[in-house]
C-alpha positions in Angstrom: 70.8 119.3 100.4 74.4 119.4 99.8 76.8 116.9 98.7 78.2 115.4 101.7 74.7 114.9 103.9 73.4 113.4 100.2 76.4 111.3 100.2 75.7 110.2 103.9 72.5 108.9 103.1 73.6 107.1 100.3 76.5 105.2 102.6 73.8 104.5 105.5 71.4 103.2 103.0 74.5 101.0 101.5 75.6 99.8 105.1 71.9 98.6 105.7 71.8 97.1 102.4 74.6 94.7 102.4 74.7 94.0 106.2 70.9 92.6 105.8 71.5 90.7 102.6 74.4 89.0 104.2 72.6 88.7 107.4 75.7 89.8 109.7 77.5 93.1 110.6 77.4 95.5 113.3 75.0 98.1 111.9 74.6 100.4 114.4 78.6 101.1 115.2 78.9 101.9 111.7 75.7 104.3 111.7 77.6 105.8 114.0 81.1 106.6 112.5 80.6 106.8 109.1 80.7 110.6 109.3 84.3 110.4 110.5 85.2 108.0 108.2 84.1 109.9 105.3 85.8 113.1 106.3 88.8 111.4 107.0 89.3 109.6 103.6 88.0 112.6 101.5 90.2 115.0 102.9 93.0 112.8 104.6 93.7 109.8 103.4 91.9 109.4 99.9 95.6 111.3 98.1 97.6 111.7 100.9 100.1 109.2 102.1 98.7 109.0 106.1 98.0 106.0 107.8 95.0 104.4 109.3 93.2 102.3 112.0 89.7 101.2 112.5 90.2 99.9 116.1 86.6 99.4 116.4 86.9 96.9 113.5 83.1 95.8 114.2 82.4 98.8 112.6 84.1 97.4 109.4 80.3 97.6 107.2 81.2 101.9 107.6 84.6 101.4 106.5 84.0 99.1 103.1 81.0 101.6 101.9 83.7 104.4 102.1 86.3 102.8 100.8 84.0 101.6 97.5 82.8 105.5 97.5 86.1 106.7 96.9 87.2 104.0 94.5 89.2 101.6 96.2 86.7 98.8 96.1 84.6 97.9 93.3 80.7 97.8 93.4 81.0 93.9 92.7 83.4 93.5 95.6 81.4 95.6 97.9 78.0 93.3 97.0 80.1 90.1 97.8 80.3 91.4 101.7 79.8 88.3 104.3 79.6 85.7 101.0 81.9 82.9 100.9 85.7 83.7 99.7 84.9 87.4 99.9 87.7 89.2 101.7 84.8 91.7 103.2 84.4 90.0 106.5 82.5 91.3 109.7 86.0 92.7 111.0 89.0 94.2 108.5 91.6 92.3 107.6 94.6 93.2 105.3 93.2 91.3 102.0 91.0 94.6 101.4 92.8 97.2 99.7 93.5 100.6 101.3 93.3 98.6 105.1 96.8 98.2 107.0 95.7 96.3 110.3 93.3 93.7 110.5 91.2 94.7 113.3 88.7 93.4 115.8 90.3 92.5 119.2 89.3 96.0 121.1 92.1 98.3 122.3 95.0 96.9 119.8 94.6 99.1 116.7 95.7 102.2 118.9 98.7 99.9 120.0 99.8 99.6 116.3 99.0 103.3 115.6 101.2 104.5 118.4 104.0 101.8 116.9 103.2 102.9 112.8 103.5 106.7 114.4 106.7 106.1 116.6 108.2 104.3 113.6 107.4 107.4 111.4 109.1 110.0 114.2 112.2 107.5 114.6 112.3 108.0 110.4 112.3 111.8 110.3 109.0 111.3 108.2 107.2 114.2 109.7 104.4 115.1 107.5 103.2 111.5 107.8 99.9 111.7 110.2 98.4 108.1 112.1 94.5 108.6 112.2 93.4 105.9 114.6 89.4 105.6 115.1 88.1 104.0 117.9 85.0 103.3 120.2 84.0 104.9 123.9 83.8 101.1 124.8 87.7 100.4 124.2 88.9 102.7 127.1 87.7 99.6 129.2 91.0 98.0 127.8 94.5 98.3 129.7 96.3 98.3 126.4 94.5 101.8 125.5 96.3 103.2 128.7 99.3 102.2 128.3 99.4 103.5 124.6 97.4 106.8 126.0 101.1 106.9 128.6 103.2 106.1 126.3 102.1 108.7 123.5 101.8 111.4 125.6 105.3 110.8 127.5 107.0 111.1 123.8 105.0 113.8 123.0 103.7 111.9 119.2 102.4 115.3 117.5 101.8 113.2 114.6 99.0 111.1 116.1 95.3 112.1 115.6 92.8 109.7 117.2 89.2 109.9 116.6 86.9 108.5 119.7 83.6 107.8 118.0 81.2 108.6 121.7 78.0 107.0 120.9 77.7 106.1 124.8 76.9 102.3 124.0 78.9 99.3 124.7 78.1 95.5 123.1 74.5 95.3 124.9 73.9 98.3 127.6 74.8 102.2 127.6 78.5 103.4 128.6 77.4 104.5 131.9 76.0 101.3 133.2 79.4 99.4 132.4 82.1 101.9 133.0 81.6 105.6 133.1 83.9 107.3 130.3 83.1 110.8 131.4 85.7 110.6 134.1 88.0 108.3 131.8 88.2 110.9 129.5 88.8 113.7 131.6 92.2 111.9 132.5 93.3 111.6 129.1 94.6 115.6 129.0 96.5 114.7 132.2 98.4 112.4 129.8 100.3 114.5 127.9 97.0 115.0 125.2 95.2 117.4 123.3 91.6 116.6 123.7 88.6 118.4 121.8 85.2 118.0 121.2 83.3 117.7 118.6 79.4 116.8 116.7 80.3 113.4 115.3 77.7 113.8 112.6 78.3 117.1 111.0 80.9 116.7 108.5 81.6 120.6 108.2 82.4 120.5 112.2 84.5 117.3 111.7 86.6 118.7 108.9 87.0 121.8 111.0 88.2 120.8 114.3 90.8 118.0 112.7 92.0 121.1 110.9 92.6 123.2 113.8 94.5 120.1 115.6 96.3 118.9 112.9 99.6 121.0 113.9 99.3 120.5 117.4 102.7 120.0 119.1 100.9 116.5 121.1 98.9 113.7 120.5 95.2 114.5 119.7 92.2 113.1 120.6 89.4 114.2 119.0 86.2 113.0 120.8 83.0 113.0 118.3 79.8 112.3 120.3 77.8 110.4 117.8 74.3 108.4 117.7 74.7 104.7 117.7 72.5 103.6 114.8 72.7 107.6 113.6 69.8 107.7 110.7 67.6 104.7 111.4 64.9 105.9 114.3 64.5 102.8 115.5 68.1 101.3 115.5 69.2 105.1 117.0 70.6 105.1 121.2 69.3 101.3 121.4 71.8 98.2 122.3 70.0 95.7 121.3 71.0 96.6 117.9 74.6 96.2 118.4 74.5 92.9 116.6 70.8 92.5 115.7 70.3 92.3 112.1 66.5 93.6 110.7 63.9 91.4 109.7 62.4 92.5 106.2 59.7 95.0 107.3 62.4 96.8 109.6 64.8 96.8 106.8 62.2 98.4 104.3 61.5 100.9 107.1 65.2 101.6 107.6 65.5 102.2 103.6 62.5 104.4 103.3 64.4 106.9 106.0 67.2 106.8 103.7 65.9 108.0 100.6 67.0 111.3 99.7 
């Protein structure tokens, strides 16, 4: 097994961990993106002086287990998650190091990315890349679009954003809400470079962010992911966007994470 699949398992198992002893978090959204999140801050953002969003901020659980895993939170802080006083909440806000937007109302961390990236062009700072992760579910929002427009009309090279497909929206799948096939066909119409990618194999992730990462326009990087990605049962289910295990399903869910 090598490092970064052991390392997986050791997040997932963490996510499950703290989200059941605190008895809230959205599990399965941050089954599904921790993959991204871990490529991004080991090869991105852990030195480097680039900037980031976690517009799905329900998928904040995925984010705090990285953050700790490259040193930015402490064990005891990371334990504390959901408890009273603790600045781990069920969304991100700023009081976590290593965060810069407090997160949680769909579609607006892309807003803020496109601002953090304009302001970053309007500098002359150009080796200064905007990661911006966010859900399938948020292309439902109007303020996505517009920031899709206006991105692509000024051609912001310096943007990457990561759409984490797991094809499951709050309680049903994708299609039965609104199809994001056809949504994100339109997106390369915009004035974007769109590529595809498997959401939960790190070496693939890594790859393709590489061979965007000098493109001339705004990149979206669609991952298709599992929502619930390493728990059987939690895995392509909705009713485990915001269900939280009882103790025989959490045992099970820690027995398939054991290296």
């Amino acid at each position: 097994m090598n490092q970064s699949r052991a390392d997986l398992i050791k997040l997932r198992r963490r996510i499950v961990t703290m989200c059941y002893r605190a008895k809230m978090g959205h599990i399965s959204s941050a089954l599904s993106c921790v993959d991204v999140l871990y490529v991004l801050y080991k090869n991105f953002l852990n030195k480097n002086h680039n900037d980031f969003i976690l517009s799905k901020g329900h998928a904040a659980p995925g984010l705090y287990v990285v953050l700790n895993h490259f040193k930015h939170l402490k064990d005891a802080e990371l334990d504390k998650f959901g408890t009273l006083g603790s600045a781990l909440t069920s969304h991100p806000t700023c009081l976590v190091p290593g965060i810069q937007f407090a997160s949680g109302a769909l579609g607006l961390g892309l807003s803020v990315g496109v601002g953090m990236s304009l302001a970053n062009k309007i500098k002359g700072i150009k080796n200064r890349k905007t990661f911006i992760l966010i859900g399938d579910g948020e292309l439902n929002e109007g303020s996505v679009w517009e920031s899709l427009i206006f991105a692509g009309n000024n051609s912001m090279k310096n943007l990457i954003v990561v759409l984490d497909k797991n094809n499951i929206q709050a309680s049903d799948y994708s299609k039965n809400i609104i199809k994001t096939d056809p949504l994100i066909k339109s997106i390369k119409k915009l004035g974007w470079n769109t590529v595809f990618t498997d959401g939960h194999d790190t070496e693939k992730i890594l790859t393709t962010i590489n061979s965007v990462f000098n493109s001339q326009k705004p990149t979206l990087i669609i991952t298709n992911t599992i929502k619930g990605k390493g728990v059987s049962f939690m895995e392509n289910d909705p009713a485990w966007h915001h269900r939280n295990p009882t103790e025989e399903e959490f045992n099970l869910a820690i027995k398939e994470l054991t290296l």
